[in-house]
C-alpha positions as CSV (number, residue, x, y, z in Angstrom):
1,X,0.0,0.0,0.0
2,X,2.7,2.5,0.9
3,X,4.6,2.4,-2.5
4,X,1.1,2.1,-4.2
5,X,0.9,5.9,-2.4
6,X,4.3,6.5,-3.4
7,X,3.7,5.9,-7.2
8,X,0.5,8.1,-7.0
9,X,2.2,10.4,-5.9
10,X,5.1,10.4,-8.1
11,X,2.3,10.5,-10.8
12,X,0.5,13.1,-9.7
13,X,3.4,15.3,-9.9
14,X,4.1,14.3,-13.1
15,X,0.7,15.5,-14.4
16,X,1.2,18.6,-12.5
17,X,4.3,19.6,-14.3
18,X,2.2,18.8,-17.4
19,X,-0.5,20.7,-16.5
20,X,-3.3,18.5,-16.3
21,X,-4.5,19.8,-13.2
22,X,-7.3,17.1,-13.1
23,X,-5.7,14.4,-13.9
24,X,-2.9,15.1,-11.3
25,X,-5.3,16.0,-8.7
26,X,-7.6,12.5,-9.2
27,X,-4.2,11.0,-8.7
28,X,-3.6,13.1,-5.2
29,X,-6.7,12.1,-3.8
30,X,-5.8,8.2,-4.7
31,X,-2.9,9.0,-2.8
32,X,-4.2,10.5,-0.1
33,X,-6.7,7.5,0.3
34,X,-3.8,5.2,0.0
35,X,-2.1,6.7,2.5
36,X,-4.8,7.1,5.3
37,X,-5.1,3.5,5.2
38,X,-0.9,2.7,6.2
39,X,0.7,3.8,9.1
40,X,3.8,5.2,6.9
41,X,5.6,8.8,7.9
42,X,7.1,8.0,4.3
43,X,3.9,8.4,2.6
44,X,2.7,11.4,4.4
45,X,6.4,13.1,3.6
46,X,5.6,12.1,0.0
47,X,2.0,13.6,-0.1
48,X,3.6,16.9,2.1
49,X,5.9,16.8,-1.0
50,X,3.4,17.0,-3.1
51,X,1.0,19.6,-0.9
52,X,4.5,22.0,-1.9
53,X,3.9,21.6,-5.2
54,X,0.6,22.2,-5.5
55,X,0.1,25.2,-3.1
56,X,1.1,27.5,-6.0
57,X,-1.7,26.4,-8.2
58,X,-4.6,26.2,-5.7
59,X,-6.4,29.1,-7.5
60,X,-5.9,27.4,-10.6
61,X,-8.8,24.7,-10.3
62,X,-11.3,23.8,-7.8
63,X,-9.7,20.2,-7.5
64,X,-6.1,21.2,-7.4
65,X,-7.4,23.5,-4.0
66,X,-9.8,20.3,-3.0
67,X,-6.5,18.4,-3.2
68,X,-4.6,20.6,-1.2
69,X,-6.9,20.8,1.5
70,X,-7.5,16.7,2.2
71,X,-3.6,16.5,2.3
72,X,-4.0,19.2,4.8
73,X,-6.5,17.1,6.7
74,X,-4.6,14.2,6.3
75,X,-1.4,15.2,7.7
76,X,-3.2,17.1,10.6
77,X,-5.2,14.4,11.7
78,X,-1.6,11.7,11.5
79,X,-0.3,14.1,13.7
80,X,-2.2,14.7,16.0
81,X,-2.2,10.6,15.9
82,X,1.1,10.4,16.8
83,X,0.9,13.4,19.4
84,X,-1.7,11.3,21.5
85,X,0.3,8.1,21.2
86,X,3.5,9.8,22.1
87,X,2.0,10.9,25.4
């Protein structure tokens, strides 16, 4: 599961820097799906990776800023996860 993430990701990027910002963000939220069901810091570095890249173009399309945001929620929520473990 975790390098199924890691190819979405690695795909989704791709389609970012070919600017099909639908296609790339379809792939983002397979990732990000992928990656809330592992327990990987690998995969959320990956998707925070990605979240870097695609900050620039969240006014660019509705799905680009949806994508954004679920990695946001994502990486909040693992966290916070890991903040209530560690204590």
């Amino acid at each position: 599961m975790r390098s199924r993430c890691f190819v979405q990701t690695d795909l989704a990027t791709a389609h970012l820097v070919s600017r099909d910002l639908e296609r790339a963000a379809s792939l983002g939220r397979d990732a990000v799906r992928t990656a809330g069901q592992v327990s990987s810091t690998r995969a959320l570095d990956r998707l925070r990776t990605l979240q870097r890249q695609v900050r620039p173009l969240r006014s660019s399309s509705p799905d680009v800023r949806e994508l954004d945001d679920r990695i946001t929620d994502l990486t909040r929520t693992s966290t916070r996860r890991d903040e209530d473990i560690a204590t």
